[in-house]
Backbone bond lengths (Angstrom), bond angles and torsions (degrees), N, CA, C in turn:
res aa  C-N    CA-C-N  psi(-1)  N-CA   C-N-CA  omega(-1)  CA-C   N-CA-C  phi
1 X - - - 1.462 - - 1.528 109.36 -
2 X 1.305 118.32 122.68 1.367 118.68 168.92 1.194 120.39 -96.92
3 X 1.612 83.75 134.26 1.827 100.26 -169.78 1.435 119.63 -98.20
4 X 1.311 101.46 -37.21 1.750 124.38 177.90 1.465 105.70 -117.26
5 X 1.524 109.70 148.47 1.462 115.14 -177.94 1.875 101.74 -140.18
6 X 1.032 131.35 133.39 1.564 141.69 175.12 1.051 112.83 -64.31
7 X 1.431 118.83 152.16 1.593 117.84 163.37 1.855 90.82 -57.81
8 X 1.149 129.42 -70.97 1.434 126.95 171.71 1.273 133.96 21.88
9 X 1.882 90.77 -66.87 1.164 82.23 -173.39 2.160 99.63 -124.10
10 X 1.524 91.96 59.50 1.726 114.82 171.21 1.541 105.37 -130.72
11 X 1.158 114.65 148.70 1.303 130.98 159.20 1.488 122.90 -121.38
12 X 0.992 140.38 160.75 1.503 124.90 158.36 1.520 132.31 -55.13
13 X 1.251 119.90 -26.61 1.820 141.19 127.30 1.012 139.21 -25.15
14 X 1.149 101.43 -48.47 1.778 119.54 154.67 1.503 130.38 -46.42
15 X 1.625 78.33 -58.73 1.736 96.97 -174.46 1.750 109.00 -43.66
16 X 1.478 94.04 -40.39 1.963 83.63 176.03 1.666 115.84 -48.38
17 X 1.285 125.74 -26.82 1.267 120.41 162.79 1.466 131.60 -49.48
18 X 1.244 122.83 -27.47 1.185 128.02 -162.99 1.676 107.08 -132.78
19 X 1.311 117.00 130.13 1.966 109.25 148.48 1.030 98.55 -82.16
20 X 2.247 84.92 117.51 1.638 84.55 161.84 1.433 111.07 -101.02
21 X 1.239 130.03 166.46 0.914 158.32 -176.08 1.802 128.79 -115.29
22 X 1.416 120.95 98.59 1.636 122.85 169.87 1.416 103.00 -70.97
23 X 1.287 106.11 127.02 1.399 113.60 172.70 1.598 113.09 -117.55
24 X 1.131 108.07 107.58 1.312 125.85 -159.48 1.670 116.64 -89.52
25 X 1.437 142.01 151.64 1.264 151.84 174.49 1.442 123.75 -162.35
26 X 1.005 137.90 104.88 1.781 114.38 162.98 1.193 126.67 -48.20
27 X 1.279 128.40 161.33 0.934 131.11 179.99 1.622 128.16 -90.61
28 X 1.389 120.29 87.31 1.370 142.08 -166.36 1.863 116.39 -37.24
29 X 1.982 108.79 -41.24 1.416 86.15 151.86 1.103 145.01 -79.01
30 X 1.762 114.49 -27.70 1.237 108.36 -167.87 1.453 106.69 -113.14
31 X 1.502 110.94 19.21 1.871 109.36 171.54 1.082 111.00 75.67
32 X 1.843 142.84 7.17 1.178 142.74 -121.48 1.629 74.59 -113.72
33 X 1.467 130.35 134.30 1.649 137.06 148.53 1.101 106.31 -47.97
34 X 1.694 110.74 137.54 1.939 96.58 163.41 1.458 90.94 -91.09
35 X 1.064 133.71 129.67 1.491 142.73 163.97 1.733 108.03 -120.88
36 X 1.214 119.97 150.79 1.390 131.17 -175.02 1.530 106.25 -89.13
37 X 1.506 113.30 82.00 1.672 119.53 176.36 1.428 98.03 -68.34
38 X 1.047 150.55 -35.97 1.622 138.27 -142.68 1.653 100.44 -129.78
39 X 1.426 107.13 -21.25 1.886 89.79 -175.98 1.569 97.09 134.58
40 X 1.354 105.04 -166.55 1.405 116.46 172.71 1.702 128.85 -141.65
41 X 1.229 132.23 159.45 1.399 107.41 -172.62 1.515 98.55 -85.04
42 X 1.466 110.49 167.14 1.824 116.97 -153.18 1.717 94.65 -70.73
43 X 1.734 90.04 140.75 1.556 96.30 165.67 1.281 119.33 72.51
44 X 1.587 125.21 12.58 1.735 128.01 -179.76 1.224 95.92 -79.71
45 X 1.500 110.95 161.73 1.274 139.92 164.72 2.132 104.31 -105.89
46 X 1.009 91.09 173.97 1.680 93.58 172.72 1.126 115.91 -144.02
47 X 1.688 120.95 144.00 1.279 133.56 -174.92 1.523 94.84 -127.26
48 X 1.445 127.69 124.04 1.343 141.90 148.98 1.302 120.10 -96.61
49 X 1.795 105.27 108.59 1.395 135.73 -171.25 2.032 99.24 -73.33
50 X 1.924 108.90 -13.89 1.712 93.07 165.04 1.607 112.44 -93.59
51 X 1.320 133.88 -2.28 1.537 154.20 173.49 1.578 119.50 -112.71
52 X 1.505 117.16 -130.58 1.260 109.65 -155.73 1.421 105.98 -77.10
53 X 1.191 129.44 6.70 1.591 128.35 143.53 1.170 138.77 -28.03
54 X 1.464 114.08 -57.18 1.225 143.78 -171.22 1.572 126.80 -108.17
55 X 0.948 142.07 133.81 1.579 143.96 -166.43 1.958 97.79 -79.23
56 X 0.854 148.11 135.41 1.490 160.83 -117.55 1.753 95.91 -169.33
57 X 1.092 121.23 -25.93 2.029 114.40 -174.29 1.627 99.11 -65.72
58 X 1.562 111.51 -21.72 1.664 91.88 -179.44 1.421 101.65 -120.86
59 X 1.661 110.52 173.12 1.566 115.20 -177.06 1.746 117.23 -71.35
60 X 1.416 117.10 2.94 1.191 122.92 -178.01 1.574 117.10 -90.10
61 X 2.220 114.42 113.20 1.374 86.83 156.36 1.218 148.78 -1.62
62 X 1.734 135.50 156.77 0.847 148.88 123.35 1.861 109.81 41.05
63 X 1.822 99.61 39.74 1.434 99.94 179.84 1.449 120.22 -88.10
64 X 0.939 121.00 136.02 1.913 111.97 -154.55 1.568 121.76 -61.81
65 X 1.129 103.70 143.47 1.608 72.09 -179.71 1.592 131.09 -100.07
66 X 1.429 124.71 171.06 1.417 101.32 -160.13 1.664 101.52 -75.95
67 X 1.729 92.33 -177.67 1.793 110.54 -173.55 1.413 107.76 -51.54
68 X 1.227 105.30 -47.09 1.925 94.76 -165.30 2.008 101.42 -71.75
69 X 1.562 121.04 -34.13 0.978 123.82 170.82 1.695 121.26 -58.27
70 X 1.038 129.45 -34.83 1.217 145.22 154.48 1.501 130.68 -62.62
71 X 1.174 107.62 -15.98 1.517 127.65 -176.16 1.490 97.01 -89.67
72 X 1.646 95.55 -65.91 2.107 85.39 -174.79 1.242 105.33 -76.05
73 X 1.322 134.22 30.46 1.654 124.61 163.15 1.137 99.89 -95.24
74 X 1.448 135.47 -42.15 1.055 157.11 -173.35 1.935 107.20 -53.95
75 X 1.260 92.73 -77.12 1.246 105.79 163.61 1.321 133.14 -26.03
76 X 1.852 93.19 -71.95 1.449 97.80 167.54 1.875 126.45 -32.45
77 X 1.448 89.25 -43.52 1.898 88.73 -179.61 1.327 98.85 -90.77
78 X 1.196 161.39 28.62 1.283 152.13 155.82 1.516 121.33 102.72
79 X 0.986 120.10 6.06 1.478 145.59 -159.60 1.497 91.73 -92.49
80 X 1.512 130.05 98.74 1.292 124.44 95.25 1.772 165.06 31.94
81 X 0.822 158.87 82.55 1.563 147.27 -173.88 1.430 107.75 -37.55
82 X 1.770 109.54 -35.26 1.314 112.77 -174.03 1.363 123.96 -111.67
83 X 1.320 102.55 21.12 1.622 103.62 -159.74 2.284 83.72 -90.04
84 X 0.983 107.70 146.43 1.537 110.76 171.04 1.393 116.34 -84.93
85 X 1.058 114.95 107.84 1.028 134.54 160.14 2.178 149.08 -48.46
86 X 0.798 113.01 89.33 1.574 102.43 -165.51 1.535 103.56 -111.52
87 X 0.985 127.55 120.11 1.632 145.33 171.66 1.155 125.62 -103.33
88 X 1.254 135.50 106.86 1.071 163.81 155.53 1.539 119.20 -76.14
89 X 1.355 120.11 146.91 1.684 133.48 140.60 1.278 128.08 -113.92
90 X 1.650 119.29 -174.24 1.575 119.33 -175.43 1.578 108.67 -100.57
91 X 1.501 115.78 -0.51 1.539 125.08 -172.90 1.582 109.25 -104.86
92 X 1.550 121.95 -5.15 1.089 140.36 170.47 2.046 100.13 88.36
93 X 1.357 128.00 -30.47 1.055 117.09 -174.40 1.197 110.55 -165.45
94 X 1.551 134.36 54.70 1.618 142.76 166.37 1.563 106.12 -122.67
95 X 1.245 139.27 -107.55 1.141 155.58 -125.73 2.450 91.13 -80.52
96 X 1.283 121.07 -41.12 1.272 106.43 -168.38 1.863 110.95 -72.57
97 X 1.251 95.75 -23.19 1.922 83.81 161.94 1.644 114.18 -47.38
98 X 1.350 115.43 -46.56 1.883 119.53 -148.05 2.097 76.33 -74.87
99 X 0.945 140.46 -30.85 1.750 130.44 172.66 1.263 103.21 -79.93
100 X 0.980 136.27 -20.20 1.729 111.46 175.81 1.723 97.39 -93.62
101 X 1.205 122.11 -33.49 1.496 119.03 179.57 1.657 95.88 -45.37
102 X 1.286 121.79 -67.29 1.421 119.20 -161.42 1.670 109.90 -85.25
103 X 0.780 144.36 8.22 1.602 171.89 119.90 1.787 89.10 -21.07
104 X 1.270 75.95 -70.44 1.817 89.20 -164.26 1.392 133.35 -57.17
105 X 1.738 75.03 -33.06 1.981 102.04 -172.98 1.659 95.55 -81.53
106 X 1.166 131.95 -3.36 1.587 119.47 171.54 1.594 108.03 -119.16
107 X 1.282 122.03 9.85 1.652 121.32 -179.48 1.013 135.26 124.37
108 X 1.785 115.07 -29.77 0.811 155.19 -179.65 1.901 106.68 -14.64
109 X 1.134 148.41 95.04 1.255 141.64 -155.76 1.031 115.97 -97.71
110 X 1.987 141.78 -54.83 1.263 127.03 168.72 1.479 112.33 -100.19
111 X 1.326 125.43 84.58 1.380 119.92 159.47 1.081 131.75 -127.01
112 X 1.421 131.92 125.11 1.439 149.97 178.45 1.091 94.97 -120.53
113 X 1.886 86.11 163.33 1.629 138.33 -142.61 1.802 99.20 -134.36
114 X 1.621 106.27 110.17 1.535 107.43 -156.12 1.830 89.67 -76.32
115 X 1.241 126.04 104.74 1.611 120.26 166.39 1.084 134.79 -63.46
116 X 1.272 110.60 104.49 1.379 120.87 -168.28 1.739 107.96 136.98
117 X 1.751 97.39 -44.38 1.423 103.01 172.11 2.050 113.06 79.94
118 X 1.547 107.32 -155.42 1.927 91.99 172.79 1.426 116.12 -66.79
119 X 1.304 127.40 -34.20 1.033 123.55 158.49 1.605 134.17 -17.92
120 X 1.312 118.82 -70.31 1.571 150.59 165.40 1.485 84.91 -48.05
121 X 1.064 114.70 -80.30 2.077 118.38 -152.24 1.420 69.77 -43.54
122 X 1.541 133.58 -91.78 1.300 125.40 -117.50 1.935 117.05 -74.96
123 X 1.124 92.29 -7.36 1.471 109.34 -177.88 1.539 102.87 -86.68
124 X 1.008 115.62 -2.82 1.346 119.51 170.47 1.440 140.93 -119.77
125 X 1.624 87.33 2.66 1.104 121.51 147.70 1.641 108.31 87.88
126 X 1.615 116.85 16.58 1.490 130.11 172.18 1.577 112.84 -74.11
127 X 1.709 99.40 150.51 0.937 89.64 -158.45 1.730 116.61 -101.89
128 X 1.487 120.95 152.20 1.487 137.91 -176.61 1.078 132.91 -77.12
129 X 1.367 133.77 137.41 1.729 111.10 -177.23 1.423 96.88 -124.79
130 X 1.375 125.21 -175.65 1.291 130.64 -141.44 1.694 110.39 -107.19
131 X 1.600 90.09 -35.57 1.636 100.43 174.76 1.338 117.38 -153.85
132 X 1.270 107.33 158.42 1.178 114.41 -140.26 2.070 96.85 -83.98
133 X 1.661 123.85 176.34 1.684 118.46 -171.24 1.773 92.39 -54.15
134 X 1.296 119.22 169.51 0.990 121.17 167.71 1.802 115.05 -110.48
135 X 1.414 112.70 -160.70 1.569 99.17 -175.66 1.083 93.40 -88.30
136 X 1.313 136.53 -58.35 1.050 130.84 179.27 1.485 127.33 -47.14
137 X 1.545 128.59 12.25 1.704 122.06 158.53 1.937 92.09 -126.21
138 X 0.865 90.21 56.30 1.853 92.59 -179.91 1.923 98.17 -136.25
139 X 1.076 127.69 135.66 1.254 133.82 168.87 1.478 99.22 -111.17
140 X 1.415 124.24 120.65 1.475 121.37 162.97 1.329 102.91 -72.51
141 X 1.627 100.01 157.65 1.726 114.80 -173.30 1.311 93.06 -144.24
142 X 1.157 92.74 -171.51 1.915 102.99 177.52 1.570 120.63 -132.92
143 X 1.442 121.89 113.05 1.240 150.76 -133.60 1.704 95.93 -98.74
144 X 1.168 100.57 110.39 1.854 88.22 -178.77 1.748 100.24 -123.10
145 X 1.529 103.05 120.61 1.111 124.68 168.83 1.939 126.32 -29.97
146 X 1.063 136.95 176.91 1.234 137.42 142.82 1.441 128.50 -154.55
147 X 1.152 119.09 151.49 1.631 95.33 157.14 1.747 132.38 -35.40
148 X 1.308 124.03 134.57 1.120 125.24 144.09 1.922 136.60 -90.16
149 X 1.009 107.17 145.94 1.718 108.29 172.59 1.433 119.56 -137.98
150 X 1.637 98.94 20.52 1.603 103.40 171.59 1.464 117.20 -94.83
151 X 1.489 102.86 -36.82 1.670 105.15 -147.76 1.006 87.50 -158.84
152 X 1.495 114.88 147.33 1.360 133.31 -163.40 1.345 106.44 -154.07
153 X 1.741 125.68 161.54 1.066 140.38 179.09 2.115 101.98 -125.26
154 X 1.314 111.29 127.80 1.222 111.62 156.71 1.756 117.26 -97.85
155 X 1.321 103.48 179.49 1.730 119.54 166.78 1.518 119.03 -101.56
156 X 1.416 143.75 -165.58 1.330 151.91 165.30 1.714 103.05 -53.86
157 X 1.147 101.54 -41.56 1.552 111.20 -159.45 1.620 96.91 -76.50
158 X 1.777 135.52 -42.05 1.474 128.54 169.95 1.266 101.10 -44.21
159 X 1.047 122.39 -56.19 1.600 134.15 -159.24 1.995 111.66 -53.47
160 X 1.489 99.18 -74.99 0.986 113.72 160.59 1.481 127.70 -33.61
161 X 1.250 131.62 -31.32 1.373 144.69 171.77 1.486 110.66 -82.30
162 X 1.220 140.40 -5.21 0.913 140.00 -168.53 1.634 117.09 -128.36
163 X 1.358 108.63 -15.33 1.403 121.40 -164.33 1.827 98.00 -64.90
164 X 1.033 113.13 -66.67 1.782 118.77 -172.83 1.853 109.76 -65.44
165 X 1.473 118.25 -6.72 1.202 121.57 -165.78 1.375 106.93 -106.55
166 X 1.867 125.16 121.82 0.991 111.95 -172.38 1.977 119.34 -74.51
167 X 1.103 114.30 178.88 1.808 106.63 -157.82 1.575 147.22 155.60
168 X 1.774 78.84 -97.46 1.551 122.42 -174.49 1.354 79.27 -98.79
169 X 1.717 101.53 136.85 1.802 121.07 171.43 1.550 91.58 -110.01
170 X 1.095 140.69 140.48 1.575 170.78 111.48 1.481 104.53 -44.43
171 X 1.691 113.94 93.47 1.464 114.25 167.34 1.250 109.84 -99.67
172 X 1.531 123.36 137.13 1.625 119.61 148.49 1.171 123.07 -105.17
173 X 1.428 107.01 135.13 1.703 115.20 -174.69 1.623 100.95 -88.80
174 X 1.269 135.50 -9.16 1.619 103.37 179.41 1.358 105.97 -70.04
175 X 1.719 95.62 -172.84 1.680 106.84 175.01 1.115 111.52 -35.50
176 X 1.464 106.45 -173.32 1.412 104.88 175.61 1.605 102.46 -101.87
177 X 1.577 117.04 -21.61 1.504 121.72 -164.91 1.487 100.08 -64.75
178 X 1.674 119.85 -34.96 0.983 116.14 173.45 1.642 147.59 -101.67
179 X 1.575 93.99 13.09 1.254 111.35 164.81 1.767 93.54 -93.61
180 X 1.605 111.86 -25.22 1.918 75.98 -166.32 1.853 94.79 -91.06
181 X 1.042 129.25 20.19 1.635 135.39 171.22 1.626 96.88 82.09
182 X 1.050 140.22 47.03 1.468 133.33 -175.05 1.715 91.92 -124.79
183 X 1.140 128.90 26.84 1.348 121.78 139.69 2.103 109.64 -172.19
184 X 1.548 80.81 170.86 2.027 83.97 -155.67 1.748 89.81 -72.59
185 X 1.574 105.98 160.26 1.054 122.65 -171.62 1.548 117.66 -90.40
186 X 1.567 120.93 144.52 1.758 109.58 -153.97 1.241 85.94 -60.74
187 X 1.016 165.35 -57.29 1.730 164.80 -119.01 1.006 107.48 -100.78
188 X 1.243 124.09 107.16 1.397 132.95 158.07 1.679 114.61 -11.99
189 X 1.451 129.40 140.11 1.517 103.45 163.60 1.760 119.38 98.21
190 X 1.246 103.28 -45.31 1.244 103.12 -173.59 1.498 139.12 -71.37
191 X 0.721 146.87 102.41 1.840 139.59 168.46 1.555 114.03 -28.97
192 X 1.241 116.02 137.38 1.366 126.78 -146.27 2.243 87.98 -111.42
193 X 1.410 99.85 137.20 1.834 81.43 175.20 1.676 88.02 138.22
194 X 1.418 93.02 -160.63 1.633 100.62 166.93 1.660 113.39 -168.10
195 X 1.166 115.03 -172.40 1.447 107.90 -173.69 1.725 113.80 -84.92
196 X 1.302 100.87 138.48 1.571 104.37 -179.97 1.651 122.06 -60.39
197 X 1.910 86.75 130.60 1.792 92.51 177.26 2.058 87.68 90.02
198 X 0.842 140.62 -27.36 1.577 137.44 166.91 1.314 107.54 -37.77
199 X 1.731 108.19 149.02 1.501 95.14 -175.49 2.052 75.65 -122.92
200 X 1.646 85.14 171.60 1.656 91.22 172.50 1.429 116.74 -119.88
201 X 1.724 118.25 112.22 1.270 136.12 174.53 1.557 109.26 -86.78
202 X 0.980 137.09 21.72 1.735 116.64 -176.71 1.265 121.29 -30.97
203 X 1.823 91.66 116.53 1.553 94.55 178.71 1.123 145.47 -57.85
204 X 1.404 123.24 6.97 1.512 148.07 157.27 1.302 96.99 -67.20
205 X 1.109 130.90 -55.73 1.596 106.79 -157.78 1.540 119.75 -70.81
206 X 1.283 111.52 -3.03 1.634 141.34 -174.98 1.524 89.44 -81.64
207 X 0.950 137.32 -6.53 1.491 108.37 -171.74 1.774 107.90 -158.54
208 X 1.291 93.69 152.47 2.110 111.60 -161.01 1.626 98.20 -58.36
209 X 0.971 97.20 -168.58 1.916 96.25 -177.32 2.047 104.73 -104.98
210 X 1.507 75.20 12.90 1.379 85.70 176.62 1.950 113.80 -108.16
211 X 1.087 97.71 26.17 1.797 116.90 -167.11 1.417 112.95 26.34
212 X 1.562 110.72 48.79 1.230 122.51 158.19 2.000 121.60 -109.07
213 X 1.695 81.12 145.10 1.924 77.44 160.35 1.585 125.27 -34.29
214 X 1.030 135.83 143.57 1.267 155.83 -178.19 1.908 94.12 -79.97
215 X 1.124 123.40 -174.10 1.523 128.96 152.00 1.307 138.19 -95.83
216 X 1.063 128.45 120.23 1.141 114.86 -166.89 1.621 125.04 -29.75
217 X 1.250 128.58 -57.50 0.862 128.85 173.05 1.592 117.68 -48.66
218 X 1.299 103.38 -58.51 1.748 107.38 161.87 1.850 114.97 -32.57
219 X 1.327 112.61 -49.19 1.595 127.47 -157.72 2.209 85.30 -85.29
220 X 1.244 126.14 -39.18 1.384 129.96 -167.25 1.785 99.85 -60.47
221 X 1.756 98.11 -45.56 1.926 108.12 -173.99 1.505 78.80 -72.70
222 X 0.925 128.17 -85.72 1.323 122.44 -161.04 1.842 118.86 -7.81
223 X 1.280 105.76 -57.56 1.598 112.06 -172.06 1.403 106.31 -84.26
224 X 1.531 127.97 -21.45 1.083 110.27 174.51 1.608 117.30 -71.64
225 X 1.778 107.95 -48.88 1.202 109.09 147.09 1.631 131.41 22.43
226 X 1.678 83.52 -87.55 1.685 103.10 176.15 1.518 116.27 -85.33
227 X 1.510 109.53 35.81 1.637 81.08 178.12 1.473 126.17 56.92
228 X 1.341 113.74 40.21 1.564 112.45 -171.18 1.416 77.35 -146.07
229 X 1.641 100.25 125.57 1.673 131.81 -179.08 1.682 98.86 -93.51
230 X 1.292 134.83 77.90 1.425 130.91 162.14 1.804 114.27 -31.13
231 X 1.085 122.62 -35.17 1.665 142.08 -156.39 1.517 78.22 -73.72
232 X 1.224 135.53 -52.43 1.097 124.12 -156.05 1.847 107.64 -102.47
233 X 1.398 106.84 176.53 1.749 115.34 -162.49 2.143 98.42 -69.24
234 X 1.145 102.89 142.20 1.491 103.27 -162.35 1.259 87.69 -124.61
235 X 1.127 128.31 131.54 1.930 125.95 153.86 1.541 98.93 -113.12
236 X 1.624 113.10 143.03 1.327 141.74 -176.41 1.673 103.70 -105.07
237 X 1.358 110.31 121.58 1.666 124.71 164.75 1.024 117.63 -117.59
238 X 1.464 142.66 161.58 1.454 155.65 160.91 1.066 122.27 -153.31
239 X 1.326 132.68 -137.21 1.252 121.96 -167.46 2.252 100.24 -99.16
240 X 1.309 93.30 -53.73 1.459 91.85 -175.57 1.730 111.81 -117.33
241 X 1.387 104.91 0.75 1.373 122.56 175.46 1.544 119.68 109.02
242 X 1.467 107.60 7.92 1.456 109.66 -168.92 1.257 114.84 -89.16
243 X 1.598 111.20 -55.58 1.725 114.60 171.73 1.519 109.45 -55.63
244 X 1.321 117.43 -20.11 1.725 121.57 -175.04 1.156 105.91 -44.23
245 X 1.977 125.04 -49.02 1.080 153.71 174.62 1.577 118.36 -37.48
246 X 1.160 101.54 -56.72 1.672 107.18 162.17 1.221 109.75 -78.32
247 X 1.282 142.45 -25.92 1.488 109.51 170.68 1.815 105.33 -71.46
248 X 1.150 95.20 -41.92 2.024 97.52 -174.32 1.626 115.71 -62.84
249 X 1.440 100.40 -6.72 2.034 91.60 163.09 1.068 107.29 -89.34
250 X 1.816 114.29 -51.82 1.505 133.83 174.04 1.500 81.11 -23.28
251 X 1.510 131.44 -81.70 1.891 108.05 -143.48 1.654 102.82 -83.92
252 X 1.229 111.52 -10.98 1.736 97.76 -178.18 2.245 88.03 -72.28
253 X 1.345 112.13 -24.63 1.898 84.71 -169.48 1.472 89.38 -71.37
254 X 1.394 130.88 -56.03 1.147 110.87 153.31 1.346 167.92 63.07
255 X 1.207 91.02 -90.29 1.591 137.42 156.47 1.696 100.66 84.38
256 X 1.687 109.61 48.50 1.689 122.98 161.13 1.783 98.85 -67.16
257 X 1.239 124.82 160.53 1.019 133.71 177.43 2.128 119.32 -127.22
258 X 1.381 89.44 -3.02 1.425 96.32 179.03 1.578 90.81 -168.36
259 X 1.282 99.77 116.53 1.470 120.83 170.59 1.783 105.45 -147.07
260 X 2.035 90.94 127.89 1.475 93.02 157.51 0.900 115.26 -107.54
261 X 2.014 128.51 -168.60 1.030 127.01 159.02 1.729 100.36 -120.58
262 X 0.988 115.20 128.46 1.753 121.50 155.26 1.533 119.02 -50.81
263 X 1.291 125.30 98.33 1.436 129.22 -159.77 1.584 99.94 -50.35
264 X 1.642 98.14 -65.55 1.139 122.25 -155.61 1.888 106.61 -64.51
265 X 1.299 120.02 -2.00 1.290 113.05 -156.61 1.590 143.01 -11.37
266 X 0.771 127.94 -117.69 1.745 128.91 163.28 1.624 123.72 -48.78
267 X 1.375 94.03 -48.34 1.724 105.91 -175.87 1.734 99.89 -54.05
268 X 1.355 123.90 -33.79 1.682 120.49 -168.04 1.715 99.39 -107.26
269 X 1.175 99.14 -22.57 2.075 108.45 -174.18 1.940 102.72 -69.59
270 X 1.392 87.62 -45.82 1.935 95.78 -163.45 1.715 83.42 -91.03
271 X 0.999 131.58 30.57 1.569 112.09 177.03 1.588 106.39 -126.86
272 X 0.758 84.82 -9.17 2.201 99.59 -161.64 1.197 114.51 -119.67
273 X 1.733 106.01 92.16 2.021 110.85 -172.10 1.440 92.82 -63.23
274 X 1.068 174.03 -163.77 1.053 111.11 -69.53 1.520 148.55 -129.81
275 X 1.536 96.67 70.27 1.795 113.94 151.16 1.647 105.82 -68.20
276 X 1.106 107.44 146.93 1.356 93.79 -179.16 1.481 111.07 -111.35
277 X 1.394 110.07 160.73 1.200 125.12 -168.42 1.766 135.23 -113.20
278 X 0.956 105.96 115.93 1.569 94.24 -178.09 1.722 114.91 -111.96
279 X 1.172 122.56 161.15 1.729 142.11 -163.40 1.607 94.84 -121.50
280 X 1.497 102.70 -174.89 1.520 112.99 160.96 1.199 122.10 -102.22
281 X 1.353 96.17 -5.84 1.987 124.33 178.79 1.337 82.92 -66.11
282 X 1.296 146.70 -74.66 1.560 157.68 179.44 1.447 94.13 -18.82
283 X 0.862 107.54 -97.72 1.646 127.16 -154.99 1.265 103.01 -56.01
């Protein structure tokens, strides 16, 4: 199953194969807009992971939204169960994992994640257009859900059940300054630290200076590295659950065989006395 696809092996020719899709986010530490400085690759649609991305009925970031809610988003742009899918971002490799995660989590069958992202296209010198399909070259359809058995999302309560039990690995993808609590968290509110027995993956270190996937084999040393048993059940955290996403493909290339992501990650973990919390002051 392909998860990631190269500028390599894309053309602008190609692209008729696939809706692609910009999957859009700001950037939560530094407040930065994702706005489209350079253009878009031909014929995208857009999904904003701070709007109709995300489910909004509760106080939690970027909380996913459910199947039937995800279906008529889907829909709405013309999208299919079978239409192929290609996802992209403007950071080359953050925010379009958290859309193939939930892509995935309803059935979703051919979708890839362009590696490298605008970055890659433009370094390769393909070419950009100015704006993005409009409504008017979009036909709505009707988006029918399915089971999934790849990828999954838990709550506080997966998490919590697993923490004292040996197994299940608990990764966090933020920094590391702020998994070990040595600085305050961008979010108002939050408890600074991380969950006990958690190991720390920052999703930066997963990827070249070229904001691409690593190789599998590269990403396999990588986790052994850290003391992180892929063989066994893995749950993915971050700050609002999005970078979680790139660490949780990172181990399916891998070759993890059961990976979740914690929806709610940090934003509901660092908010709620009592999950408990650990520092490096701890340890």
């Amino acid at each position: 199953m392909q998860r990631f696809i190269s500028v390599e092996e894309l053309s602008p020719a190609s692209l008729a194969d696939w809706q692609v899709i910009l999957v859009s986010m700001s950037n939560p530490v530094s407040g930065e807009a994702d706005t489209a400085k350079d253009g878009y690759l031909p014929d995208s649609v857009k999904i904003d992971l701070d709007a109709e991305g995300s489910d909004h009925s509760c106080e939690l970031p970027h909380r996913r939204l459910t199947p039937e809610s995800l279906s008529a988003l889907l829909g709405s742009l013309g999208i299919t169960q079978s239409t192929p899918v290609l996802l992209y971002d403007n950071y080359g490799l953050f925010c379009a994992p958290r859309l193939w995660w939930m892509l995935k989590s309803i059935g979703h069958q051919r979708v890839a994640v362009l590696n490298g992202g605008l970055p890659a296209w433009k370094a390769k010198g393909l070419p950009l257009v100015t704006d993005l399909k409009t409504d008017a070259e979009i036909t709505p359809v009707t988006y029918t859900p399915s089971e999934s058995h790849l990828v999954d999302f838990c709550d506080a309560e997966g998490v919590l059940s697993v923490l004292d039990k040996p197994g299940t690995t608990v990764v966090d993808a933020r920094s590391r300054p702020r998994f070990n609590g040595e600085v305050a968290e961008p979010r108002p509110g939050l408890r600074s630290g991380h969950m006990p027995g958690a190991k720390n993956v920052p999703f930066t270190e997963l990827l070249t200076e070229q904001k691409t996937l690593y190789s599998s084999a590269a990403l396999t040393t990588y986790f052994k590295r850290n003391d992180i048993d892929i063989t066994q059940p893995v749950i993915c955290s971050c700050g609002s659950g999005v970078t979680a996403c790139v660490v949780g493909m990172a181990a399916l290339e891998a070759g993890a065989s059961q990976v979740t992501v914690y929806d709610g990650s940090w934003a509901e973990w660092g908010a709620e006395p009592r999950f408990p919390v650990e520092t490096n002051n701890d340890e």
